[in-house]
C-alpha positions as a Python dict, from the first residue, in 0.01 Angstrom:
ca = {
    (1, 'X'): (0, 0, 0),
    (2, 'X'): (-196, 278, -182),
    (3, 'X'): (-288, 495, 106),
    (4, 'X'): (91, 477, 231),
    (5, 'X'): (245, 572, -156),
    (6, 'X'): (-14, 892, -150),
    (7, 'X'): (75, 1034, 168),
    (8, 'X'): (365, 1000, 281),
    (9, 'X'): (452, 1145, 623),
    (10, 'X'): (117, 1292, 649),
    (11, 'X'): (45, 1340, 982),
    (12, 'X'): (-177, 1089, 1151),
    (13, 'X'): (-493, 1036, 1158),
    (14, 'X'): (-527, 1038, 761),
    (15, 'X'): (-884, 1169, 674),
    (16, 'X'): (-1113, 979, 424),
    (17, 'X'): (-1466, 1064, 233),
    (18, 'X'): (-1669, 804, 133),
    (19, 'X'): (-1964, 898, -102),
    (20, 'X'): (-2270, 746, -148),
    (21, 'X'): (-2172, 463, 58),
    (22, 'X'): (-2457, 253, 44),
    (23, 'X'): (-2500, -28, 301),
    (24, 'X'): (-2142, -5, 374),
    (25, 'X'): (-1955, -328, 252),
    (26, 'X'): (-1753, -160, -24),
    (27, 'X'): (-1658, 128, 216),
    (28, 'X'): (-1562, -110, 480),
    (29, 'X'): (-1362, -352, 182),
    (30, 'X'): (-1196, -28, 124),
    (31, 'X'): (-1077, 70, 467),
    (32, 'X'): (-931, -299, 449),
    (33, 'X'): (-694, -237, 155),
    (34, 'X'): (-604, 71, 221),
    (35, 'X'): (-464, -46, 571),
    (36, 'X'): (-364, -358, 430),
    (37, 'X'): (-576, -531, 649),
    (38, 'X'): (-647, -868, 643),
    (39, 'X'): (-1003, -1028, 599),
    (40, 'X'): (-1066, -1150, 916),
    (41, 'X'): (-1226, -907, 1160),
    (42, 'X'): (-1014, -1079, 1501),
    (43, 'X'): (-715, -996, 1283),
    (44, 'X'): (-802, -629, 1201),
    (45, 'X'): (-702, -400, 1451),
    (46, 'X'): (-681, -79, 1317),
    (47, 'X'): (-337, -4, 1437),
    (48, 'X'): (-215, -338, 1247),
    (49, 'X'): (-71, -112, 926),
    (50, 'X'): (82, 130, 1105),
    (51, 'X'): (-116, 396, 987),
    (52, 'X'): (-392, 582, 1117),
    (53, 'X'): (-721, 639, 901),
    (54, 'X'): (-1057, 765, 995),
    (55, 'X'): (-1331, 755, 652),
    (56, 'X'): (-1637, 945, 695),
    (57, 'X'): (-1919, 777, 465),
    (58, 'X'): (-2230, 948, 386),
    (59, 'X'): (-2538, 812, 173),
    (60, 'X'): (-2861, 963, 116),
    (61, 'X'): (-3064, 664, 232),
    (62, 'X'): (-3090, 678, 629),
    (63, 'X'): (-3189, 320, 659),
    (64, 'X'): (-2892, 206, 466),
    (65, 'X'): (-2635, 454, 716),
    (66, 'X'): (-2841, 245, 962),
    (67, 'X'): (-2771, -103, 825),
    (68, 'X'): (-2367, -7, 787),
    (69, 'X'): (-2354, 148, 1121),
    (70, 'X'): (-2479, -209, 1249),
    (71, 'X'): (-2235, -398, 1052),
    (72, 'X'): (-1905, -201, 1054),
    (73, 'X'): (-1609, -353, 1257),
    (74, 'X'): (-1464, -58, 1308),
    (75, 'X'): (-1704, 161, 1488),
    (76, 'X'): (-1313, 425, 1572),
    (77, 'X'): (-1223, 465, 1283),
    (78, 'X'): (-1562, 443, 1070),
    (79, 'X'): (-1817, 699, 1098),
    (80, 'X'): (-2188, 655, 853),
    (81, 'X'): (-2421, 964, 830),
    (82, 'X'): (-2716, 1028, 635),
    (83, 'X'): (-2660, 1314, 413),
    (84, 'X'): (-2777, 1449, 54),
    (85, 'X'): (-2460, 1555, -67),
    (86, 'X'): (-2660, 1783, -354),
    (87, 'X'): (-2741, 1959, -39),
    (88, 'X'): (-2487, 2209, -44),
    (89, 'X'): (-2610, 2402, 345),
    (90, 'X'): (-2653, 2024, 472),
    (91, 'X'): (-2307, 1903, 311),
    (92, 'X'): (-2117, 2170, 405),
    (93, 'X'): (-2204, 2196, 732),
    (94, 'X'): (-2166, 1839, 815),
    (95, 'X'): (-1812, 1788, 663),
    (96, 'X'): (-1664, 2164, 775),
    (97, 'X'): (-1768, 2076, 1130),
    (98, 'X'): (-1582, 1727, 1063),
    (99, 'X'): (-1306, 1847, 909),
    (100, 'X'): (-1235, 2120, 1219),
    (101, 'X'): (-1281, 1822, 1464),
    (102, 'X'): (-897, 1763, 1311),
    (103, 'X'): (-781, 2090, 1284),
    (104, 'X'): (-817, 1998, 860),
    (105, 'X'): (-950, 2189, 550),
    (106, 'X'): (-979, 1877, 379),
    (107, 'X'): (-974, 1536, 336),
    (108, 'X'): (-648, 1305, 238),
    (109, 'X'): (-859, 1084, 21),
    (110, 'X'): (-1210, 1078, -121),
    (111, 'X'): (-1384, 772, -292),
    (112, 'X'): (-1692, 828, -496),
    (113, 'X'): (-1788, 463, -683),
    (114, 'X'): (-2048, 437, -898),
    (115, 'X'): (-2231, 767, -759),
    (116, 'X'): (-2175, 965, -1081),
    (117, 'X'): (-2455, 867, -1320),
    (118, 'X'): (-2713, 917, -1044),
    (119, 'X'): (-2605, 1269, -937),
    (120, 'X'): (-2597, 1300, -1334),
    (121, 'X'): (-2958, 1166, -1397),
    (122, 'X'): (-3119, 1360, -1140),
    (123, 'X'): (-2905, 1711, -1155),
    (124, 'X'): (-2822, 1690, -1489),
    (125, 'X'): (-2485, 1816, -1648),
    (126, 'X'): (-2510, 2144, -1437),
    (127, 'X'): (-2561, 1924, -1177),
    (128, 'X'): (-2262, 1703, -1233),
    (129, 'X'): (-2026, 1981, -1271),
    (130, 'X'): (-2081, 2126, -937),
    (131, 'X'): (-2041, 1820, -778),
    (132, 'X'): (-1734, 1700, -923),
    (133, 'X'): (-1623, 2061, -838),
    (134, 'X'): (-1709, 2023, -478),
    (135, 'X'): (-1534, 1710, -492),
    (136, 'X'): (-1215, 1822, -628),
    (137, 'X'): (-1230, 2147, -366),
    (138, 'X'): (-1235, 1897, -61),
    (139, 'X'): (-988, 1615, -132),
    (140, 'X'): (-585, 1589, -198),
    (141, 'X'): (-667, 1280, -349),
    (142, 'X'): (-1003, 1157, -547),
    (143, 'X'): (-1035, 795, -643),
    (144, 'X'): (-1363, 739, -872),
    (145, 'X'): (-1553, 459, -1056),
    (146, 'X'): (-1777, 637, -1320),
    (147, 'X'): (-2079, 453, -1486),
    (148, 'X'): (-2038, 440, -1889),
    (149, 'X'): (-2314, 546, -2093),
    (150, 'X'): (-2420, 233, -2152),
    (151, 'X'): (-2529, 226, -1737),
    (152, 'X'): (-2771, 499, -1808),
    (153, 'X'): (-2945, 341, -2094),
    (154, 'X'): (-2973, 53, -1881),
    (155, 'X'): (-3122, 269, -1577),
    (156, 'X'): (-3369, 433, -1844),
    (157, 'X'): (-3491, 93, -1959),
    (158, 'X'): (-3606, -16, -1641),
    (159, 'X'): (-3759, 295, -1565),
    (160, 'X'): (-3981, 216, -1868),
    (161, 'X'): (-4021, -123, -1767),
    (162, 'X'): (-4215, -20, -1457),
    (163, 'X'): (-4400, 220, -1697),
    (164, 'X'): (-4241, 526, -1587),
    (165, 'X'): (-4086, 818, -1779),
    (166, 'X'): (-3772, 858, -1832),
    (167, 'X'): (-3531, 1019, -1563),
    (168, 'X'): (-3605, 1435, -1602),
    (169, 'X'): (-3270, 1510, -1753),
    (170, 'X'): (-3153, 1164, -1956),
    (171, 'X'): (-3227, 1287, -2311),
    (172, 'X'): (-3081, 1663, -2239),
    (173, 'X'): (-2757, 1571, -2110),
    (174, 'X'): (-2458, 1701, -2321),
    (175, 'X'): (-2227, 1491, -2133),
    (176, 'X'): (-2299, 1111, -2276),
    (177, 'X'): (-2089, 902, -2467),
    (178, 'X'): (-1775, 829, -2308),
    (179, 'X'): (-1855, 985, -2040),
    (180, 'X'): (-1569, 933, -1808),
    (181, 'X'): (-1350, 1059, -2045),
    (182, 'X'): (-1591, 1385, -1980),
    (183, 'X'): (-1569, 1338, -1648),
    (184, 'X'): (-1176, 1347, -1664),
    (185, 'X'): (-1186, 1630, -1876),
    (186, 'X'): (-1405, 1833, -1640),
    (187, 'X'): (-1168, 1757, -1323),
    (188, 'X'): (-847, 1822, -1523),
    (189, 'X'): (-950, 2136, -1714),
    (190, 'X'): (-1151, 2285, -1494),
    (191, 'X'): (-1149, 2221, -1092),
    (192, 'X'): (-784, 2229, -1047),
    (193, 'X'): (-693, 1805, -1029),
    (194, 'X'): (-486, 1580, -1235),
    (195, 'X'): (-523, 1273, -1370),
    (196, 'X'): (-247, 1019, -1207),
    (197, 'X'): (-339, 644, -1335),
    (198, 'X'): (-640, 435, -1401),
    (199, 'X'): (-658, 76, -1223),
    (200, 'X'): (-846, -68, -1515),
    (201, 'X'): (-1174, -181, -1536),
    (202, 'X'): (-1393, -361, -1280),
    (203, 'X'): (-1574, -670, -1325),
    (204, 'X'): (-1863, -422, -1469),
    (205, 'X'): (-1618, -291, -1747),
    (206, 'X'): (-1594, 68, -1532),
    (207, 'X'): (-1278, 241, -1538),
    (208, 'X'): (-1106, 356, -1160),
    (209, 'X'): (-974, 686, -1186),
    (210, 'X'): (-723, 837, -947),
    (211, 'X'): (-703, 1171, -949),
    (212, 'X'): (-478, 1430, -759),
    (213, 'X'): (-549, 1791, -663),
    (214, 'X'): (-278, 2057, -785),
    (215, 'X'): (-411, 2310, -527),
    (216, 'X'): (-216, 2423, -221),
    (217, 'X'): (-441, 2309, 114),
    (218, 'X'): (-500, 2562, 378),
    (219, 'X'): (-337, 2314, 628),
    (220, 'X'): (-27, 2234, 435),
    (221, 'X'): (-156, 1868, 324),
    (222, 'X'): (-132, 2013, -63),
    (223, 'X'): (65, 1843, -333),
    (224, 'X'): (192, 1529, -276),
    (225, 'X'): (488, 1373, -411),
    (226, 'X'): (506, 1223, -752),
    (227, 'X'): (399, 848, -818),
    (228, 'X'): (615, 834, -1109),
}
């Protein structure tokens, strides 16, 4: 499996950040595959894989952390928090206090799909940067789903529909177009990560990107071995 190919021989329990989790049914899909679990909840023990994973997810929605925490099998190994993750005092506090819990200075893996254009709408590009930064400065490992352009002019259309103006920063951003391809260029140039494959595209035609950090981690989880 995936999680077992990018770290190999880490110590256990591997560490994973979900963001902008939602209601929880992707993040908990995820945990799945990445243990090679099967679908069935009687069949999913966590120590079925052999390997040992605990994902913090965080949303900004408190009553959607409350509808995940109600539906997640795997109560161990899963943990759902509220938290605005543009919140830098909040954010930082909540994941360094995590992260110690495990004697860590970051996490083996963080996911991050479909989260993108919304941190981009609202924060603009400035915005963007610094989170894909912070991203990048707390993972080994960053696997992302980025909306295409075409996702925001959709997202500013129904904002007019309802007779609202657009979102404050949708006709200043510099970053538009292809806009993963920005995205990629921002990680690789600039916070210190790599580029290692892209799955393809999802059902809604948006690429996966998995990314690796180049950085040395304060805990000696840094590079990784090649994937070839």
């Amino acid at each position: 499996g995936l999680l077992r190919e990018l770290c190999p021989g880490r110590d256990p329990p591997l560490l994973g950040l979900d963001v902008g989790c939602n209601s929880g049914e992707l993040s908990i899909a995820m945990y799945r595959h990445l243990l090679a679990l099967p679908d069935l909840p009687s069949l999913s023990p966590p120590g079925n894989s052999g390997l040992d994973l605990h994902l913090l997810c965080c949303d900004i929605d408190p009553e959607l952390i409350r509808r995940a925490r109600s539906n997640c099998p795997f109560p161990n190994s899963m943990t759902f928090l509220p938290l605005d993750i543009m919140d830098r005092e909040s954010r930082d506090s909540l994941l360094d206090s995590h992260l110690e819990r495990f004697g860590r200075s970051r996490f083996d893996l963080a996911l991050c799909m479909s989260v993108t254009m919304w941190i981009h709408l609202r924060h603009g590009d400035r915005g963007l940067r610094e989170f894909l930064e912070f991203l990048a400065s707390r993972c080994s490992f960053l696997l992302l789903e980025p909306q295409p352009w075409k996702c925001y002019r959709a997202a500013a259309r129904r904002l007019r529909r309802l007779g609202r103006s657009d979102w404050e920063h949708f006709r200043g951003l510099g970053i538009r177009g292809d806009v993963p391809a920005g995205i990629c260029g921002i990680l690789t140039r600039h916070c210190g990560m790599e580029l290692v494959c892209s799955f393809g595209n999802t059902e809604w035609e948006r690429s996966v990107l998995l990314f690796r950090s180049t950085r040395e981690s304060g805990d000696g989880r840094g590079k990784s071995r090649d994937l070839g």
